[in-house]
N, C-alpha and C positions, 0 to 999 in steps of 0.2 A: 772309451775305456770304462767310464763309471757305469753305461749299459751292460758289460759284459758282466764285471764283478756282481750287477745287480743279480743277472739274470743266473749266473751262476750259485750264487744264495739261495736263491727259490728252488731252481732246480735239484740242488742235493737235498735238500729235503724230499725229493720225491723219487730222485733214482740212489740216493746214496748207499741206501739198505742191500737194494740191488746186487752192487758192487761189494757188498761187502764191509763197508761205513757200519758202527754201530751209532745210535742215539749220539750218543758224548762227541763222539769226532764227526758229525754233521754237524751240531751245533756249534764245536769248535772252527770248520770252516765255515759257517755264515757267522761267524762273530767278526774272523779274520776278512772277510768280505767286508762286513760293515764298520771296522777298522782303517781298511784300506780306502772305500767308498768317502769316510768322513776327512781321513788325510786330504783324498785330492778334491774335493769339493771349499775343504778349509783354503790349502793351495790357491785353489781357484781366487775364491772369495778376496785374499790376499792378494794376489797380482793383480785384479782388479782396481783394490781400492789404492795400491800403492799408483798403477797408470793415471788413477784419478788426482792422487793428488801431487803426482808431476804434473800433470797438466796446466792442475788449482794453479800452483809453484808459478807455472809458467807466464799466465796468466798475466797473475800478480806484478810478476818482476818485469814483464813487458809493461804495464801500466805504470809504476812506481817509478820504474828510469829514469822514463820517457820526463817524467814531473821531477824527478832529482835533475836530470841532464839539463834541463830548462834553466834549475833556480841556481846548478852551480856555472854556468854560459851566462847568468843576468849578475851572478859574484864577481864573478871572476872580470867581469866589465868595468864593474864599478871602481870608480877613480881612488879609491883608497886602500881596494887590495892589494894587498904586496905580495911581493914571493914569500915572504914568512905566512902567510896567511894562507896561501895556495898550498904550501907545506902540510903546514897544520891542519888543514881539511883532507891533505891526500887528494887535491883534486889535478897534480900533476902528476903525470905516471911517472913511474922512477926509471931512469936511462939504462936500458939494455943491450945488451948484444942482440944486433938484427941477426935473423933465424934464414935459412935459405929455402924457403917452402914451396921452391921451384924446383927442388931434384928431392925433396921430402914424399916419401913414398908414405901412405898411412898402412900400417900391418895393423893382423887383428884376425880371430880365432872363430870360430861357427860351433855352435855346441845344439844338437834338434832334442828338444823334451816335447814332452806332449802338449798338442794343438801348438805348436812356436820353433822358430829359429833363433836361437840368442847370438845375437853378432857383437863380442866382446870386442873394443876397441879403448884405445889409451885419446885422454882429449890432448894429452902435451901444448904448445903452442898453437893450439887451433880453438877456432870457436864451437865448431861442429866438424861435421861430415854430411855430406849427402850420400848417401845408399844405393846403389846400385845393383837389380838383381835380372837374374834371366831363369828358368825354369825349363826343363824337357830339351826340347827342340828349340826355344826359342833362340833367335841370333840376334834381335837385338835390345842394347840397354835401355831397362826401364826404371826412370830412378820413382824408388819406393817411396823415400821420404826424407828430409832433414833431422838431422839427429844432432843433438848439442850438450844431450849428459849418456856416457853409456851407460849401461850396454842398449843396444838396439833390439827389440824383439818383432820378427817377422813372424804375426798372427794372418798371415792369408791361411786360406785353407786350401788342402792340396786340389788341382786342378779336376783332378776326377777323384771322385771318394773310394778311400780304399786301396788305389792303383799308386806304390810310393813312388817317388819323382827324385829328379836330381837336382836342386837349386845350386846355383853358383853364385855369388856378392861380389860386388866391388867399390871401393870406397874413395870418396875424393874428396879431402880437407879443404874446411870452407873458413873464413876471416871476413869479417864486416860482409857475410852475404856475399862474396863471391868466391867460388872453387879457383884455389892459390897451389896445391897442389896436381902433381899429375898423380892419373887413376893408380887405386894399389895394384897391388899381384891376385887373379883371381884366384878364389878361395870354392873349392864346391863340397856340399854336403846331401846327402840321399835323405828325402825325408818319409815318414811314413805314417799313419795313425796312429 
């Protein structure tokens, strides 16, 4: 996209006269070109650094846990912690209604912007999802990836450039690493450049 608007810029400078463009409204469309150009390039730059620092996030809270889980397993041992103490740290989870995540279906919406699929899903009682998509002709499931904060953004690029395609998703709620729901409802959406 940011190719076209470029090259559209340059261009009317050179046939806009042509057509009929005076001076002022060439200039006005390559302004609006390099308006439009600095939008999605900012965009860009932006989802970038935000995948970066889910990741950083991610990172982090996988290392940090792992060292909290430890020192509250070696507390929670020790002979003079009490239930008031286990309280007071919140290191016992508080008693819930068990959830039925055996006929929990996960829903969830497909939205295509440029160069992405955004796969909008709710985390409700689950730790993630695992993703599941197929493409064109494809018949069968290829799971794309684990996903544990929505939304999901499906950055493949389309299989032949240019040629838009029909992707479909399907998602299956996951809990301590293992898929606890059955697959959702498939969702398809046509993507394009």
């Amino acid at each position: 996209m940011l190719v076209w608007f470029d090259n559209f810029g340059k261009q009317i400078a050179t046939h806009g006269a042509t057509v009929g463009l005076d001076a002022a409204g060439i200039k006005a469309l390559q302004a609006q070109c390099a308006t439009v150009s600095a939008a999605i390039t900012d965009d860009e730059k932006a989802h970038a650094a935000w995948r970066s620092a889910v990741a950083h996030s991610a990172t982090v809270k996988e290392v940090t846990i792992k060292t909290l889980a430890a020192a509250i397993d070696h507390l929670d041992k020790h002979p003079k912690c009490t239930d008031a103490i286990r309280a007071a740290l919140r290191t016992v989870p508080p008693q819930t209604q068990p959830i039925a995540l055996g006929s929990h279906k996960v829903t969830f919406t497909l939205e295509a912007l440029p160069g992405r699929v955004v796969v909008k899903w709710k985390k409700g009682p689950l730790d993630g999802v695992n993703v599941y998509g197929q493409r064109g002709s494809e018949t069968q499931w290829v799971l794309l990836s684990r996903d544990n904060r929505p939304p999901y953004d499906d950055l493949r690029p389309l299989a032949q450039p240019g040629v838009p395609e029909v992707r479909r998703y399907r998602l299956t709620g996951v809990v301590h690493d293992q898929e606890v729901t059955p697959p959702s409802d498939t969702v398809s959406i046509t993507v394009a450049d």
